[in-house]
C-alpha positions in Angstrom: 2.9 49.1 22.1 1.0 45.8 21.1 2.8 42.8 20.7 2.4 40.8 17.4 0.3 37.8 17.6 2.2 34.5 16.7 1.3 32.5 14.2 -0.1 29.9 16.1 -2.3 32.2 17.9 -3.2 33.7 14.9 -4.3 30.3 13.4 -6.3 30.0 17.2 -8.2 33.0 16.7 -9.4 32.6 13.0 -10.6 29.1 14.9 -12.3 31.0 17.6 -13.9 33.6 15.1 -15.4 31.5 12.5 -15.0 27.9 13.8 -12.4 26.4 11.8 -9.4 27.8 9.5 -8.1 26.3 5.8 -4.6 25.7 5.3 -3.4 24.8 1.5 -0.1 22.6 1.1 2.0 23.1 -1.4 4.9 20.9 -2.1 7.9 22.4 -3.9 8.9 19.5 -6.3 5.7 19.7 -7.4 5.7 23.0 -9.6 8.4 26.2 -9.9 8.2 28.3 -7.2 6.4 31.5 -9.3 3.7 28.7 -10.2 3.9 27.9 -6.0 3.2 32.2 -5.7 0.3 32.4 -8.1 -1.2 29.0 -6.1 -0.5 30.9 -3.0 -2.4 34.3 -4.0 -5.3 32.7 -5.5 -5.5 30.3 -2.3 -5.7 33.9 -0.1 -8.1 35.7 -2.6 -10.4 32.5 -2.3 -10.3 32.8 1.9 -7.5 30.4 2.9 -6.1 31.6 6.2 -2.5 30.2 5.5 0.0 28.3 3.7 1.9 24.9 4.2 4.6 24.0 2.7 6.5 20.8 2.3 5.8 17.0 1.1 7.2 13.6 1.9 10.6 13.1 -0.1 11.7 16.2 1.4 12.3 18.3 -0.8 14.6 21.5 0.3 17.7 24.0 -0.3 17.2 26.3 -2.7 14.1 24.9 -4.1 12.3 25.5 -0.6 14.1 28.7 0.1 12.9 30.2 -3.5 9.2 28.3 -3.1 8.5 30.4 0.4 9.7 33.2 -0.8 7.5 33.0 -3.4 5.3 32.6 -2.0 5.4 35.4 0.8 5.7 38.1 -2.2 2.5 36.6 -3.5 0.0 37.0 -0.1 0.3 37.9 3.0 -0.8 34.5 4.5 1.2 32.9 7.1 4.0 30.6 5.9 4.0 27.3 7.9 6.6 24.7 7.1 5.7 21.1 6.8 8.7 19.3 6.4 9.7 15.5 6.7 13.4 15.4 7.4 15.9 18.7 8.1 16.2 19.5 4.8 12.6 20.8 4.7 13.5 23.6 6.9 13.9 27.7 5.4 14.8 30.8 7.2 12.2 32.6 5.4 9.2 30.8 6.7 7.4 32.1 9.4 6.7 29.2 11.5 7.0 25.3 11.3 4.9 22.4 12.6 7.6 21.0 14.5 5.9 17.2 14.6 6.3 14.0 16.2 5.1 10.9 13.7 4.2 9.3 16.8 2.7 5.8 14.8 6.4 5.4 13.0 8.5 2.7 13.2 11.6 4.3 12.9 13.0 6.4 15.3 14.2 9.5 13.0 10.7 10.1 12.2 9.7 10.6 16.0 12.8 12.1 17.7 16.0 12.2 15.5 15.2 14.7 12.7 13.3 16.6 15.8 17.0 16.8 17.6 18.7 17.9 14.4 16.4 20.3 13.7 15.7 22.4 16.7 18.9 24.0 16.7 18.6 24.8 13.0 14.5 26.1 14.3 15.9 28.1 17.0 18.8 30.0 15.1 16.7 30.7 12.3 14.0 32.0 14.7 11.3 29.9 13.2 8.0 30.2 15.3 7.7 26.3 16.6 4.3 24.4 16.5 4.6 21.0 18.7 2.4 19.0 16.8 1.5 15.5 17.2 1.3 13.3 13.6 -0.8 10.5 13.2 -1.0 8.8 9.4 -4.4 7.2 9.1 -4.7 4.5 6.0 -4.1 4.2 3.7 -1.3 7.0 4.3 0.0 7.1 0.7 3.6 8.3 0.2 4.4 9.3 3.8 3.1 6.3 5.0 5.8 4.0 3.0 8.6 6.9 3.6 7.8 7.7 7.6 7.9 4.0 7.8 4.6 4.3 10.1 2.1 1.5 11.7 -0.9 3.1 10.0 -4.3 3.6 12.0 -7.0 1.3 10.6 -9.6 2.8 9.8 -12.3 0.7 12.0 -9.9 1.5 15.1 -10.3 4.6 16.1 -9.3 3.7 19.6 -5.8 3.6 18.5 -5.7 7.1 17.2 -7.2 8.6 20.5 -4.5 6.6 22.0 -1.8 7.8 20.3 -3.4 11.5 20.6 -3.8 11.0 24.3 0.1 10.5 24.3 0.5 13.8 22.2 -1.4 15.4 24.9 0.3 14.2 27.8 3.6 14.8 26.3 2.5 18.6 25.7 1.5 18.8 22.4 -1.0 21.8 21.7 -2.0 20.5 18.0 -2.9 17.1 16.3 -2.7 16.4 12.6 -4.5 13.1 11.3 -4.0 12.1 7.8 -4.6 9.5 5.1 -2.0 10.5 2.8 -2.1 13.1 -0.6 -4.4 11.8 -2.8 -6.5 9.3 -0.7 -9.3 8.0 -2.1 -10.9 8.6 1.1 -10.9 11.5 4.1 -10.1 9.9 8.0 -13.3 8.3 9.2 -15.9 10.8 11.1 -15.7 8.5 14.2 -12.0 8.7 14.4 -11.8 12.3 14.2 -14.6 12.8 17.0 -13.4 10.5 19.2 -9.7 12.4 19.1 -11.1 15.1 19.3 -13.1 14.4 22.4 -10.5 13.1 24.0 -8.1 16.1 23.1 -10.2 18.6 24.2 -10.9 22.1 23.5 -7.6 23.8 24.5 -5.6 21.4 21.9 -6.3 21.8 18.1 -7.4 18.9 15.2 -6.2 19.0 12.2 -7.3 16.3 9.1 -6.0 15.9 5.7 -6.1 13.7 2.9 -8.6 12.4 0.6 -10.4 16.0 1.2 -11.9 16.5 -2.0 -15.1 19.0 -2.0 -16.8 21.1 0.2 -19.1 18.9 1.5 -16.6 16.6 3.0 -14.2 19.3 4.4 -17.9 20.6 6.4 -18.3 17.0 7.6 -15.1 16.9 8.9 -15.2 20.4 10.7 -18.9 18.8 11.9 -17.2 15.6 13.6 -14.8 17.9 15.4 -12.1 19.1 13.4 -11.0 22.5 13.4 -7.8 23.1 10.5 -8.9 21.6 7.2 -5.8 20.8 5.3 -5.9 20.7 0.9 -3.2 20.2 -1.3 -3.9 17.5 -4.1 -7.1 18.9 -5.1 -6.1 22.0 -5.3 -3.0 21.2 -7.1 -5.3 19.3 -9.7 -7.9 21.5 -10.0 -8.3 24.1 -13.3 -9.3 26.7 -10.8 -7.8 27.0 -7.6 -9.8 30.1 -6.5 -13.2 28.5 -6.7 -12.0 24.9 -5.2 -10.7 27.1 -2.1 -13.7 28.7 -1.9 -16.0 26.1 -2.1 -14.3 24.6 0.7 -14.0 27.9 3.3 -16.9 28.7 3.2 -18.1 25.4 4.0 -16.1 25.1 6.6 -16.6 29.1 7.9 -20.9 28.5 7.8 -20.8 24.6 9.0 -20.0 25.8 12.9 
């Protein structure tokens, strides 16, 4: 009898099949939850491979319970939780970046919350995903809330340090990003300089100021291998052609 494939490998394979994989965030305070299902269905219809969801006040309780939920009636996409503090964490997702905001200031965002909320991970039985975060300018919301030293954009040397540290401390994935709603995406250099410097066995992740298609297949170009939506596709009049537009960039630019 065949075991069943974790979501992380799961997310691994759809990397090693067609090169990269597109996750869509959906923050709970920002619409009901049936709105967060219908977002979620047209997202799988148009080829996203799964579903994030949290956002940087932390929204949680029933809200988030009702919102994953949701959203798991609506697709069959993976369910990966995204959250900024312990309140962003539900029994009914199926996995959750557990991440480090390694470039923080304050303590809570790069150990504390992570203590309070592994026992709440493990009785839950929440698949875990160490992941280090790195918040790129201009970092937007999370940037002022995660109280975080953000990573100019003309030093990309101190992202691959921090990344190196993610590395070395175990971390098997890397999230760089500018913030929802950024004007503009995490420079190309940055992201292939982490990337080199992470190396194949670890996973890149960039969000932020990804707008079109053509960006998110520049990114995936430079070395990234999870493309990351959510404020385009929150704004957009129709989600399933933004989605697509953007896999299948991202599936044909590798």
């Amino acid at each position: 009898m065949s075991r069943e494939l974790s979501v992380e490998e799961k997310l691994n394979g759809i990397i090693k099949a067609t090169g990269a994989a597109s996750l869509i965030l959906i923050d709970p305070e920002t619409q009901k939850p049936e709105v967060a299902g219908k977002m979620a269905e047209d997202s799988a219809v148009a080829g996203a491979d799964g579903i994030m969801v949290g956002g940087s006040t932390g929204a949680g309780g029933a809200v988030l319970d009702e919102t994953v939920q949701s959203i798991k009636r609506a697709c069959n996409l993976p369910v990966i939780l995204f959250p900024s503090n312990v309140s962003g964490l539900s029994k009914y997702a199926d996995a959750v970046f557990f991440m480090s905001l390694l470039n923080s200031r304050d303590p809570t965002y790069i150990t504390t919350n992570q203590a309070l909320g592994a026992p709440i991970v493990r009785r839950y039985r929440i698949e875990p995903i160490p992941m280090a975060y790195l918040l790129v300018e201009p970092g937007g919301t999370v940037g002022w809330v995660g109280d975080a030293r953000l990573i100019p954009h003309n030093k990309p040397q101190l992202a691959v340090a921090y990344a190196l540290a993610g590395k070395y401390m175990g971390m098997r994935y890397f999230y760089l990003e500018a913030g929802s709603g950024a004007e503009k995406h995490v420079p190309l250099e940055m992201i292939a300089s982490v990337k080199e410097a992470i190396g194949k066995e670890c996973k890149l992740i960039v969000g932020g100021g990804i707008k079109n298609g053509e960006s998110a297949s520049n990114i995936v170009e430079a070395g990234a291998e999870i493309i990351v939506t959510g404020t385009v596709v929150e704004e957009t009049t129709n989600i399933k052609k933004k989605v697509k537009e953007i896999t299948e960039r991202i599936k044909t630019s590798c």
